[in-house]
Backbone as a printed PyTorch tensor [residue, N CA C, xyz], in Angstrom:
tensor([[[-25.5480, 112.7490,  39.6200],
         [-25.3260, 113.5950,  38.4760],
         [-24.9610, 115.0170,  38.8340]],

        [[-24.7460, 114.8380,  39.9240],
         [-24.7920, 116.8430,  40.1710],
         [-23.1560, 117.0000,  40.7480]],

        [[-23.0510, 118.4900,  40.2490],
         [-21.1500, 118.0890,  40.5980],
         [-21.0710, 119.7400,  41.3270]],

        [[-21.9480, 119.6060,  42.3120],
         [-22.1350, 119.8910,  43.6130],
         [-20.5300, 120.6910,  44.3050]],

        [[-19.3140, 119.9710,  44.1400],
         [-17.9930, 120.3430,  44.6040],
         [-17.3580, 120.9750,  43.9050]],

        [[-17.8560, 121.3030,  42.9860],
         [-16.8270, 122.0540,  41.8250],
         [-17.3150, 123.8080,  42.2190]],

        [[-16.2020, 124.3310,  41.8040],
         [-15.9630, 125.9690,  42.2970],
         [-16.0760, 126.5600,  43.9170]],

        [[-15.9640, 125.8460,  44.5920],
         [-16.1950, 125.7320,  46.2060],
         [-14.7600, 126.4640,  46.7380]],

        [[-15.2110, 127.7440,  47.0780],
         [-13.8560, 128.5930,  47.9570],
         [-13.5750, 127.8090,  49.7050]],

        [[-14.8200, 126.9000,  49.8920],
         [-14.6170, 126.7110,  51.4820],
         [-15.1450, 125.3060,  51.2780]],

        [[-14.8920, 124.1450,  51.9250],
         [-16.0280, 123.2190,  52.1820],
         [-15.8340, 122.0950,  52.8360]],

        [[-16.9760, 121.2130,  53.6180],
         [-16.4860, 120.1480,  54.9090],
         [-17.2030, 119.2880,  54.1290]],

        [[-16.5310, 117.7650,  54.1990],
         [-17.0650, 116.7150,  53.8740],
         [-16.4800, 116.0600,  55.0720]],

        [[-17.6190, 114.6200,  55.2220],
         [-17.8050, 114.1260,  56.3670],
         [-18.2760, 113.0820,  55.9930]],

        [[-18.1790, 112.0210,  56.7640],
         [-19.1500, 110.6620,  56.9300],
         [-18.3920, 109.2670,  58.1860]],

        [[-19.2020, 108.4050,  58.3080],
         [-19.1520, 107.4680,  58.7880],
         [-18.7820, 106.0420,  58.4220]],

        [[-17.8220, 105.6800,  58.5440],
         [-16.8920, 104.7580,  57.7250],
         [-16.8800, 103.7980,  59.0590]],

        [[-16.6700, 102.2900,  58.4040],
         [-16.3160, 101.2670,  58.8470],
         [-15.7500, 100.1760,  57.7700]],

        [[-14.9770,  99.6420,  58.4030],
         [-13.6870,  98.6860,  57.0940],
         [-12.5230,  98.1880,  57.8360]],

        [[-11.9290,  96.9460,  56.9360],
         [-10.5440,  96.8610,  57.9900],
         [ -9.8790,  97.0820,  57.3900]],

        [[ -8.1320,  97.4770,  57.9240],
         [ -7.4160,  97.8780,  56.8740],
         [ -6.7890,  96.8940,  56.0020]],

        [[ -6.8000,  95.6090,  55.5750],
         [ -6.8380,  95.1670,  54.9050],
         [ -7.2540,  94.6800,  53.9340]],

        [[ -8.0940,  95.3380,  53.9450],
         [ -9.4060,  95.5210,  52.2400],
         [ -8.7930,  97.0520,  52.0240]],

        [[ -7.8800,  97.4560,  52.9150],
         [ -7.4500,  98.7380,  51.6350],
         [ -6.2650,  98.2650,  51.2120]],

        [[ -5.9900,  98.4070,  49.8870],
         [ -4.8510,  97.6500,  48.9520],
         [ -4.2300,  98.3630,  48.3030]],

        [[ -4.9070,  99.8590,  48.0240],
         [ -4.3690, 100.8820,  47.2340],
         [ -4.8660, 102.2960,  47.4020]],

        [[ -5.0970, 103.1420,  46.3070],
         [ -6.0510, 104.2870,  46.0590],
         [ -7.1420, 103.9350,  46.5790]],

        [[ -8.2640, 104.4510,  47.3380],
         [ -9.4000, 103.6660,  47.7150],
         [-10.3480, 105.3170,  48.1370]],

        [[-11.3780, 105.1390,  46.8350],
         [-12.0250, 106.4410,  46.9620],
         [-13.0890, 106.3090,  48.2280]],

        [[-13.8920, 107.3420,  48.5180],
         [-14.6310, 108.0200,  49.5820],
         [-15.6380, 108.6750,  49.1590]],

        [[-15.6000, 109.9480,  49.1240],
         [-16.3230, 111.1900,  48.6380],
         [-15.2310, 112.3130,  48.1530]],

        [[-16.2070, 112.7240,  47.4280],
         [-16.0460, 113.9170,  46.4810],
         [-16.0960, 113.5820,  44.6790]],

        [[-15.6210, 114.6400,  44.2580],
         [-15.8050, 114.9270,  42.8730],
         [-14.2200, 114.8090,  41.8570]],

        [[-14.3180, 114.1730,  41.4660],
         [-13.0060, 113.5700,  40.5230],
         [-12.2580, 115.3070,  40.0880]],

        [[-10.8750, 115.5910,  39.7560],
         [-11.2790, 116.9000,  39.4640],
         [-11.4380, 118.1890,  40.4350]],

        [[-12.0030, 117.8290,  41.1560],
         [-12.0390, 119.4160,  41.8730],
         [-11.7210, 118.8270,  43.2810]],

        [[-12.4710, 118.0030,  44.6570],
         [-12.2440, 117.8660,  45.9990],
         [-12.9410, 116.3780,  45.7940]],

        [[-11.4670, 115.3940,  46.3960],
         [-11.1840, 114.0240,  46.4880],
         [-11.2150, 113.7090,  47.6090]],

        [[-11.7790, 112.7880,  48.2570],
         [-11.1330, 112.2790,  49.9120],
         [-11.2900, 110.3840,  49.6810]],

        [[-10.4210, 110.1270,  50.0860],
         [-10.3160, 108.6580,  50.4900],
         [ -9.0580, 108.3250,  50.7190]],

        [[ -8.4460, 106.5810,  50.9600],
         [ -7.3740, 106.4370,  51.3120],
         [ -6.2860, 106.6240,  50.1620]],

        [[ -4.9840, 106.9310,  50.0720],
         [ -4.1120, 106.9300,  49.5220],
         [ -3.5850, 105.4100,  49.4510]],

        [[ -3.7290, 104.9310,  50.4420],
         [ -2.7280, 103.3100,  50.4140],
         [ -3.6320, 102.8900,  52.3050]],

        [[ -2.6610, 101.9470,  52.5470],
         [ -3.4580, 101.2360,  53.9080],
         [ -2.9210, 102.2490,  55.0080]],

        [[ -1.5610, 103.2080,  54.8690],
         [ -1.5880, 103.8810,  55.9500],
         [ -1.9850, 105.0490,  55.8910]],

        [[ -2.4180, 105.5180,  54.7150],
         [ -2.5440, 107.2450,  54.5820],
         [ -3.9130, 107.6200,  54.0380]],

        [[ -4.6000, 108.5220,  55.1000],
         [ -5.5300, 109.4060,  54.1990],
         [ -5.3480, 110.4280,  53.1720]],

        [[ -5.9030, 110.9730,  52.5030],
         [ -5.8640, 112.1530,  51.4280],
         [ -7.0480, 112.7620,  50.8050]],

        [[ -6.6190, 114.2730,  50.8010],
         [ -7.6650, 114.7190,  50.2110],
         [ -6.7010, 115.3160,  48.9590]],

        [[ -7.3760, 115.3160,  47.7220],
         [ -7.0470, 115.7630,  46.3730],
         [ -7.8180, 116.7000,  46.4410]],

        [[ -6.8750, 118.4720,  46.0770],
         [ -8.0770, 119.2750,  45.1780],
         [ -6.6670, 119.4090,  43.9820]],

        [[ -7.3240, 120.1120,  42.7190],
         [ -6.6590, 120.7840,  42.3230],
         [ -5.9720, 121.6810,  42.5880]],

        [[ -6.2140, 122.9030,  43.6370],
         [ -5.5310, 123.8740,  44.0460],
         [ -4.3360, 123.4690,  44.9160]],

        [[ -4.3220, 122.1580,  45.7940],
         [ -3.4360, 122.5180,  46.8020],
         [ -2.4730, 121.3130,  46.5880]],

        [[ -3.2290, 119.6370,  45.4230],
         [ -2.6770, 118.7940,  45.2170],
         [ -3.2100, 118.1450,  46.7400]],

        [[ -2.1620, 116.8680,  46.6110],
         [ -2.5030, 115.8540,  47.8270],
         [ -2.3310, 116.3660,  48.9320]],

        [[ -3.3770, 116.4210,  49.7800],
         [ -2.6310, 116.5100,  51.7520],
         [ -2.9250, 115.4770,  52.4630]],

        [[ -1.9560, 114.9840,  52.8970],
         [ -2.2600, 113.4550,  53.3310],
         [ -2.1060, 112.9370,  55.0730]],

        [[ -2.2050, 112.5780,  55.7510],
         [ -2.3320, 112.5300,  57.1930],
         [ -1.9720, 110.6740,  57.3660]],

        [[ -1.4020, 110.3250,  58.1790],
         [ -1.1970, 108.9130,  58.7310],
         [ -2.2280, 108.5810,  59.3590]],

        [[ -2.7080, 106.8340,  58.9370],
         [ -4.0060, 106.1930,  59.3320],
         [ -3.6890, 106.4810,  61.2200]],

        [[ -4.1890, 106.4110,  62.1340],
         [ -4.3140, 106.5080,  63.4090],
         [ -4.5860, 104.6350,  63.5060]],

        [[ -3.6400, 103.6420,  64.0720],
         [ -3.6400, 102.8310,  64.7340],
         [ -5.1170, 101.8440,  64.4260]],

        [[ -5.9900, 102.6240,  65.2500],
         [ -7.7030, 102.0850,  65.5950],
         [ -8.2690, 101.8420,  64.6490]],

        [[ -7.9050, 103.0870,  63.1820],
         [ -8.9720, 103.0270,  62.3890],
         [ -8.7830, 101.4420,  61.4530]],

        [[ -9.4730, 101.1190,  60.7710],
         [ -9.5410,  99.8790,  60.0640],
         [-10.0910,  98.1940,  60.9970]],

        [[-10.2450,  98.8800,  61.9770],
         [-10.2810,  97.1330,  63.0050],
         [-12.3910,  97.2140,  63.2890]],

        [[-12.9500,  97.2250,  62.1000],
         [-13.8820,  96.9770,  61.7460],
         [-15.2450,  97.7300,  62.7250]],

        [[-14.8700,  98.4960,  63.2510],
         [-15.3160,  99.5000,  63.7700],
         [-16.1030, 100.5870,  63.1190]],

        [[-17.1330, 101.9110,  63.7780],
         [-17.1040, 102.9550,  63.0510],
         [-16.5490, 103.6160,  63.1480]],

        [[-15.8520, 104.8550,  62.2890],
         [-15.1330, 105.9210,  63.1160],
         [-15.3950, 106.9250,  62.0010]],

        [[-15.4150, 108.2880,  61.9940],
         [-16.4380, 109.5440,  61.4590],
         [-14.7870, 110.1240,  61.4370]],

        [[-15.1940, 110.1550,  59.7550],
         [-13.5490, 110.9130,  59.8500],
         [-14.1300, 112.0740,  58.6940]],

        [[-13.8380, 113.2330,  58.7060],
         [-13.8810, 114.4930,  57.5330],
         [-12.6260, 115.1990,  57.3410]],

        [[-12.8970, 116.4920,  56.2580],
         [-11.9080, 117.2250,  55.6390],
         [-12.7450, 118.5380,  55.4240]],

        [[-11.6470, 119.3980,  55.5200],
         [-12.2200, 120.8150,  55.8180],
         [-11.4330, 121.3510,  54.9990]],

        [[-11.5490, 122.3800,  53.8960],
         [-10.9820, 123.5490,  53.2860],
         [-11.7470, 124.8720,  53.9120]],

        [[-10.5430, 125.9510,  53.7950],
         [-11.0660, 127.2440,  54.2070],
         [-10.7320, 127.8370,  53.2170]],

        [[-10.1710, 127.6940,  52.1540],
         [ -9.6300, 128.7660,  51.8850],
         [ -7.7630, 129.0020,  51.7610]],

        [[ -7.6720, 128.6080,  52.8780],
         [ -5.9790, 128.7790,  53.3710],
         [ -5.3850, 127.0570,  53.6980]],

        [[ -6.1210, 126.6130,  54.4160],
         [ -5.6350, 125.1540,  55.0630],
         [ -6.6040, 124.3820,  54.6160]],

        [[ -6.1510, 122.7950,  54.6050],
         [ -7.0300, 121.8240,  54.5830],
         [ -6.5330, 120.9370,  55.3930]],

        [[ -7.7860, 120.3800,  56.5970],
         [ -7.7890, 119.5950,  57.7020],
         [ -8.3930, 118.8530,  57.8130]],

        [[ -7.8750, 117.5530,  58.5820],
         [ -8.2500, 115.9200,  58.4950],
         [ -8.3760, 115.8820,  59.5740]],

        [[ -9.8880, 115.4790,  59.6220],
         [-10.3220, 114.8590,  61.3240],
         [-10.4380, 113.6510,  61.4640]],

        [[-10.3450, 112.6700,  61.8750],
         [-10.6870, 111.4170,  62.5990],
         [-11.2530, 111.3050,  63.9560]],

        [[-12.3780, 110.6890,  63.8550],
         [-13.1360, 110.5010,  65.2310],
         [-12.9740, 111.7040,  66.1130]],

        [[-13.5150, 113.3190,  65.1690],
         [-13.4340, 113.8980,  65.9390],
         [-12.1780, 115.0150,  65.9860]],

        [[-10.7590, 114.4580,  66.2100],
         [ -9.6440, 115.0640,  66.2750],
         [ -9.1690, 115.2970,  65.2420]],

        [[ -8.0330, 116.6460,  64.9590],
         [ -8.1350, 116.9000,  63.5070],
         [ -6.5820, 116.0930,  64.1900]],

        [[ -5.8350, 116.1790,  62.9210],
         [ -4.7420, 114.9600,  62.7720],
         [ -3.7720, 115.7680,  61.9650]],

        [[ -2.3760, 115.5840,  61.7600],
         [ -1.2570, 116.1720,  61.4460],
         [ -1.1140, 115.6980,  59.7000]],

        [[ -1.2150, 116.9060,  59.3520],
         [ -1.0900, 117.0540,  58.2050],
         [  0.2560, 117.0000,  57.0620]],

        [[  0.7230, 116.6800,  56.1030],
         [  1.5610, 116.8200,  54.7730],
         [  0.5360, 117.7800,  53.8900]],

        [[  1.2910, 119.0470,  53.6080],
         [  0.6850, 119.9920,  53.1130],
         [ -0.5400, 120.4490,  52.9300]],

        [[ -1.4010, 121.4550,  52.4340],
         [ -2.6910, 121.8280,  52.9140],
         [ -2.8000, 123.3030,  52.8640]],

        [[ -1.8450, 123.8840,  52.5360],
         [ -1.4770, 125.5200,  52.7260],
         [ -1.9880, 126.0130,  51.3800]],

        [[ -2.6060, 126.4180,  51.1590],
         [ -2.8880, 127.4610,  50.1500],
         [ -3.5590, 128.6930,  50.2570]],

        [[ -3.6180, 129.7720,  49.5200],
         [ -4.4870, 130.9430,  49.0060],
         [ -5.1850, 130.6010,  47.7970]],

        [[ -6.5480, 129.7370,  48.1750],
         [ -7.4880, 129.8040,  46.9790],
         [ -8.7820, 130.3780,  47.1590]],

        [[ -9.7090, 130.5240,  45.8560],
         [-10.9300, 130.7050,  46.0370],
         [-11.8610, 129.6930,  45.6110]],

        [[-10.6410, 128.7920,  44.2840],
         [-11.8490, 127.9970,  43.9160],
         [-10.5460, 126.9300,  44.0470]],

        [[-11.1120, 125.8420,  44.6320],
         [-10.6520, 124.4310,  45.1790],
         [-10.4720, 123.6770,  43.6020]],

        [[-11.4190, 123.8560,  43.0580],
         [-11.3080, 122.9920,  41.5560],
         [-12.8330, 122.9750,  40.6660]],

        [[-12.4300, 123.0990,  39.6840],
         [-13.5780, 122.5130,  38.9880],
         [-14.0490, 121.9230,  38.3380]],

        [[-14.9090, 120.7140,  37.8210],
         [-15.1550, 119.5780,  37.2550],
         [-16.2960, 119.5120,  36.7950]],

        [[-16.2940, 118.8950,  35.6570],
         [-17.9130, 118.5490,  35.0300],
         [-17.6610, 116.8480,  35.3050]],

        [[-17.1350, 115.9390,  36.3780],
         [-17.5360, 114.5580,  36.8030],
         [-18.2380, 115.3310,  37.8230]],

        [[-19.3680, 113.8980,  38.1020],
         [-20.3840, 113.8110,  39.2670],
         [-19.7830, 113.5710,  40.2610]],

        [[-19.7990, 114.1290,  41.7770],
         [-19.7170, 114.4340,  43.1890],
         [-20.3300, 112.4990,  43.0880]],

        [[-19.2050, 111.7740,  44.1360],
         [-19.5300, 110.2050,  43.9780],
         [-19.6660, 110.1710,  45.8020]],

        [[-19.7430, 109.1640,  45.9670],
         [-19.6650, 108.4260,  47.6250],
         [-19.5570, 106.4610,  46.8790]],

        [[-18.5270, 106.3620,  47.9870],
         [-17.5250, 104.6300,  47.2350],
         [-16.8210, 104.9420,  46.6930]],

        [[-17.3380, 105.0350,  45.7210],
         [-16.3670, 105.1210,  44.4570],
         [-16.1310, 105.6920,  43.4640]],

        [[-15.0000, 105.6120,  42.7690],
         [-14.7190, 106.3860,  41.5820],
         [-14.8190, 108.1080,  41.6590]],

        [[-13.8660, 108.5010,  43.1740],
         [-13.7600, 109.5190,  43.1010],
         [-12.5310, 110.1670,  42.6160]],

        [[-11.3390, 109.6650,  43.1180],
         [-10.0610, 109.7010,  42.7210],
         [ -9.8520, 109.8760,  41.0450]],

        [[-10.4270, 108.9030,  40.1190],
         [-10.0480, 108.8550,  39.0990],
         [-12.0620, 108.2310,  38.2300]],

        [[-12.5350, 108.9930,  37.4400],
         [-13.6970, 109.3420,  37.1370],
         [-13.9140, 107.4960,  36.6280]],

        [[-12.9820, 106.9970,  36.0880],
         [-13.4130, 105.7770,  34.8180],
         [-12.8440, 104.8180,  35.1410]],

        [[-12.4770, 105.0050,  36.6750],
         [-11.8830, 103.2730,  36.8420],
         [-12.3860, 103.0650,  38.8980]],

        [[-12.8320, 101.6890,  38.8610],
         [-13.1280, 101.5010,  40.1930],
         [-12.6540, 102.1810,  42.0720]],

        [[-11.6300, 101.9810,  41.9400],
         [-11.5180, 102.2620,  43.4920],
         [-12.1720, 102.5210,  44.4280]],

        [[-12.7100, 101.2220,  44.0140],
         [-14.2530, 101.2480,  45.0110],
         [-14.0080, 100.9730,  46.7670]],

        [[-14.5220, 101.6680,  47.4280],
         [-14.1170, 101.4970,  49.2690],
         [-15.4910,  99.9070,  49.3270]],

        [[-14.7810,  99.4340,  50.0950],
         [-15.3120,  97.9610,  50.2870],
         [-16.0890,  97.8640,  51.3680]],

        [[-15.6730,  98.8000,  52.4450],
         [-16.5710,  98.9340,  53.8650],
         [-17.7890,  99.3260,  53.6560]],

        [[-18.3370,  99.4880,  55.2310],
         [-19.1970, 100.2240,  55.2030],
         [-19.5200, 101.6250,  55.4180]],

        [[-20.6990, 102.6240,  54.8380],
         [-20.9030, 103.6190,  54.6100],
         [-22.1620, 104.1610,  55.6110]],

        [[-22.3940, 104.9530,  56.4070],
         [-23.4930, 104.5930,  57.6690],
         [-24.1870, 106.0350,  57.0880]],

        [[-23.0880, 107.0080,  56.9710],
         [-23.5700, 108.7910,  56.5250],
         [-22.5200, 109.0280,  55.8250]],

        [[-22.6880, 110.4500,  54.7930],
         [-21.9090, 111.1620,  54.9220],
         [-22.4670, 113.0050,  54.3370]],

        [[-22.0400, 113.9390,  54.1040],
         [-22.5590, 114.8960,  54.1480],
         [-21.4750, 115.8400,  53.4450]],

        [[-22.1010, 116.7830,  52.9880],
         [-21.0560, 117.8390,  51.9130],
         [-21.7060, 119.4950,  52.3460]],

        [[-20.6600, 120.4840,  53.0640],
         [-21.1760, 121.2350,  53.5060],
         [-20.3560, 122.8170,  52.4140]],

        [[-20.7350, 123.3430,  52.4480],
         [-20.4030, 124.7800,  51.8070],
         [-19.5160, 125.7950,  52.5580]],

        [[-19.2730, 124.8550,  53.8000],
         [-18.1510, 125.8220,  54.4530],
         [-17.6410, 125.2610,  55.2780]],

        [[-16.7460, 125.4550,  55.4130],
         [-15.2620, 124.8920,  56.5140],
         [-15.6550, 125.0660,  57.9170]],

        [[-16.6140, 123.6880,  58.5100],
         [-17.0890, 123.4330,  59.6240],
         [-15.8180, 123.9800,  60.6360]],

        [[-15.9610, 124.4840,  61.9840],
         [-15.0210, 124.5720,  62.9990],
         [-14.5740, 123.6990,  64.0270]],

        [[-13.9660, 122.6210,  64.3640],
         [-13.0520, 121.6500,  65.0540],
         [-14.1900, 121.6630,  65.9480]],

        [[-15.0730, 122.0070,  66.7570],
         [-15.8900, 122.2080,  67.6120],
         [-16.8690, 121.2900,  66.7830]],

        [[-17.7080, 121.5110,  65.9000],
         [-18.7780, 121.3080,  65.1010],
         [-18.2660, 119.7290,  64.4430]],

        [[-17.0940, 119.4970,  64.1630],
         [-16.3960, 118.1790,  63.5940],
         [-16.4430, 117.6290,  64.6410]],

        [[-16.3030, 117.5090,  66.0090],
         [-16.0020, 117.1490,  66.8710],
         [-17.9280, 116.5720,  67.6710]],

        [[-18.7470, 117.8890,  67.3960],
         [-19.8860, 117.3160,  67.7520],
         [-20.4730, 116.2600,  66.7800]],

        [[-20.3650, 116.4210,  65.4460],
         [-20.8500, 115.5530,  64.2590],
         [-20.3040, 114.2170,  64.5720]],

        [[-18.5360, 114.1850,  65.2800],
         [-18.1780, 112.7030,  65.6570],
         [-18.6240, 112.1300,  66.4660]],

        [[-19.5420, 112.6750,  67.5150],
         [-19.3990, 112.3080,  69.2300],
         [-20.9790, 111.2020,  68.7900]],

        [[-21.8610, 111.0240,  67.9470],
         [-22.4700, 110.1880,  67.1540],
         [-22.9900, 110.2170,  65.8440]],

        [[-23.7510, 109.7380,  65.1830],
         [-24.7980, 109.7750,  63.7190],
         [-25.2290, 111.0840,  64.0650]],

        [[-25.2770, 111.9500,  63.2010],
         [-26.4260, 112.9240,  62.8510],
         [-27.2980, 112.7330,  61.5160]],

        [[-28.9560, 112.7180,  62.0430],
         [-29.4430, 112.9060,  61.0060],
         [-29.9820, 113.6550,  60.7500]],

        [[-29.4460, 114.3490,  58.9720],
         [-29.4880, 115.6930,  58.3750],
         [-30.8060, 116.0070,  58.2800]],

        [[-31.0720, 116.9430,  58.4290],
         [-32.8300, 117.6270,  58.3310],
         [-32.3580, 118.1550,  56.6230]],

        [[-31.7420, 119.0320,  56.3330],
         [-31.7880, 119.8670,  55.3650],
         [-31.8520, 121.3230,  55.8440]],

        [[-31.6690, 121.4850,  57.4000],
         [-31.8020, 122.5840,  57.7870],
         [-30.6740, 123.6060,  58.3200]],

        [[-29.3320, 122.4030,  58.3090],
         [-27.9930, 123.0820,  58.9550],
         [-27.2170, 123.5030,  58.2550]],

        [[-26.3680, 124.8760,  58.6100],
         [-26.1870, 125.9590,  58.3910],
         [-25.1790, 125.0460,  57.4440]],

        [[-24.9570, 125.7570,  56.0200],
         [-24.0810, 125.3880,  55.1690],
         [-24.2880, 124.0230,  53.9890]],

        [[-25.7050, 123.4700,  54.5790],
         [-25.3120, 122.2440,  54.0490],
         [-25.4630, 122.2290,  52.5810]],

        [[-24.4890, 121.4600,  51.8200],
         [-25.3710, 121.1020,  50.1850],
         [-25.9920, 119.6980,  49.9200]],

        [[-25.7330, 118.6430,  50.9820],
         [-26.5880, 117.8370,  50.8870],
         [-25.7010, 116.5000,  51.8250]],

        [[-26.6970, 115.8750,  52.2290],
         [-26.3810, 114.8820,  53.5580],
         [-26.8270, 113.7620,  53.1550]],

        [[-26.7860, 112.5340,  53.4840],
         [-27.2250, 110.9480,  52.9410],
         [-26.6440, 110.1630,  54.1740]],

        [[-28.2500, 109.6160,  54.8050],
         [-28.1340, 108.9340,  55.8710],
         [-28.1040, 107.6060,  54.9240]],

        [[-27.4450, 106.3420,  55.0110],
         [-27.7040, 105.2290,  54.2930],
         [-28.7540, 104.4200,  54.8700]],

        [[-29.2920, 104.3250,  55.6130],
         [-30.2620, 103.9360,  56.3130],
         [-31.6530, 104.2010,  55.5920]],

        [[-32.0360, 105.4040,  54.9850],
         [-33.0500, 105.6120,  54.4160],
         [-33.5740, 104.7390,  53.0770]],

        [[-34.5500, 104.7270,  52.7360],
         [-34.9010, 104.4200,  51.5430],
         [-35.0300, 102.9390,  51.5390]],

        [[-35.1890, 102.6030,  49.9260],
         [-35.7250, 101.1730,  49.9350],
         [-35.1170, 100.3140,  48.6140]],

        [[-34.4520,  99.2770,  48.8450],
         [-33.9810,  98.7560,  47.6390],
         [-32.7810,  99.6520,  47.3300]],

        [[-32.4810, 100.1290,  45.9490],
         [-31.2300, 100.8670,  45.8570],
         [-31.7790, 102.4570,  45.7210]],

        [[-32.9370, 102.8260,  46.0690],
         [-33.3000, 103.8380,  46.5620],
         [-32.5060, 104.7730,  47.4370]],

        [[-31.8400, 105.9360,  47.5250],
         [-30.7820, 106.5060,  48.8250],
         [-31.7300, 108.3370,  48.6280]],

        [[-32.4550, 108.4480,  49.3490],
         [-32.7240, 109.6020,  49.3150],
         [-31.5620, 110.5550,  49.9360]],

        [[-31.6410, 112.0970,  49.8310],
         [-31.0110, 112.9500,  49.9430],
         [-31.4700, 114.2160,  50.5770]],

        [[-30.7260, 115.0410,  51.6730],
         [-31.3430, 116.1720,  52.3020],
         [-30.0270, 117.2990,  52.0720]],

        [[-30.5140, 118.2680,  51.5890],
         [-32.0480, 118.7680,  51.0140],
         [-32.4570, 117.7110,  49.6450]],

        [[-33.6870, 117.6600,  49.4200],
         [-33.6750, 117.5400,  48.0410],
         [-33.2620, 117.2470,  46.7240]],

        [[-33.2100, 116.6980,  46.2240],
         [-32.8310, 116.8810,  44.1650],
         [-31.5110, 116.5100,  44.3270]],

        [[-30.4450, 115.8570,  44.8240],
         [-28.7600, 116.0790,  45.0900],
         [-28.9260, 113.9480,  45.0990]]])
């Protein structure tokens, strides 16, 4: 219920994905908030992140990803650019250039699976989900790069965070959250 991504001048989303690419068929949401900052696949070869401010920036799948593996892929706004990492490496971008302060804003709920792209219809990601995490500022290629090199699990204590979700936790359809209330 909390829409956490909306009015955000800077921000890193992240997680741990596994899937093959043939369970992607189309639009296929991820994380974020319908409306303001989108990430998931565009189609079977392309990632994308949607904000309002900058529209689609989209990057080519890398070969590896989809062959049922994990691989820790995020997206970074600063402000000026928005950047796509995979396993670590940020990856060549289709647009991403802007001068904003506010990325977008939305009264839909901040999702993980599904129904980020478009608030009222499925595009649900079919894989699996291990982490993922929503930070308040445009992590540095260094810091994306340590978050890939394995799992981190979020305390609630690192610099920026608005909230992290190990899937591992909890019980039944229980998914606790760090920090708190998110």
């Amino acid at each position: 219920g909390s829409t956490m991504l909306s009015g955000r001048s800077a921000f890193t989303i992240a997680g741990w994905i596994k899937f093959r690419i043939a369970d992607i068929t189309g639009r296929t949401s991820l994380f974020g908030q319908n409306n303001a900052i989108e990430f998931g696949f565009a189609n079977s070869t392309t990632i994308e992140c949607y904000t309002v401010a900058t529209g689609a920036v989209t990057a080519a799948l890398p070969a590896s990803l989809g062959n049922d593996q994990w691989h820790h892929i995020s997206v970074t706004g600063d402000g000026t650019h928005i950047r796509i990492y995979i396993d670590g490496v940020s990856v060549p971008v289709t647009g991403g250039v802007v001068n904003t302060s506010n990325y977008g804003t939305s009264a839909f709920s901040t999702k993980i699976g599904g129904r980020v792209f478009n608030d009222t219809t499925g595009e649900t990601f079919t894989g699996d989900i291990l982490k993922a995490v929503f930070f308040s500022t445009a992590l540095p290629a260094s810091r994306i790069a340590s978050l890939a090199f394995g799992p981190t699990t979020y305390s609630g204590f690192e610099s920026g965070i608005i909230a992290g979700y190990n899937f591992y936790d909890g019980a039944g359809t229980t998914l606790t959250s760090i920090p708190a209330g998110y």
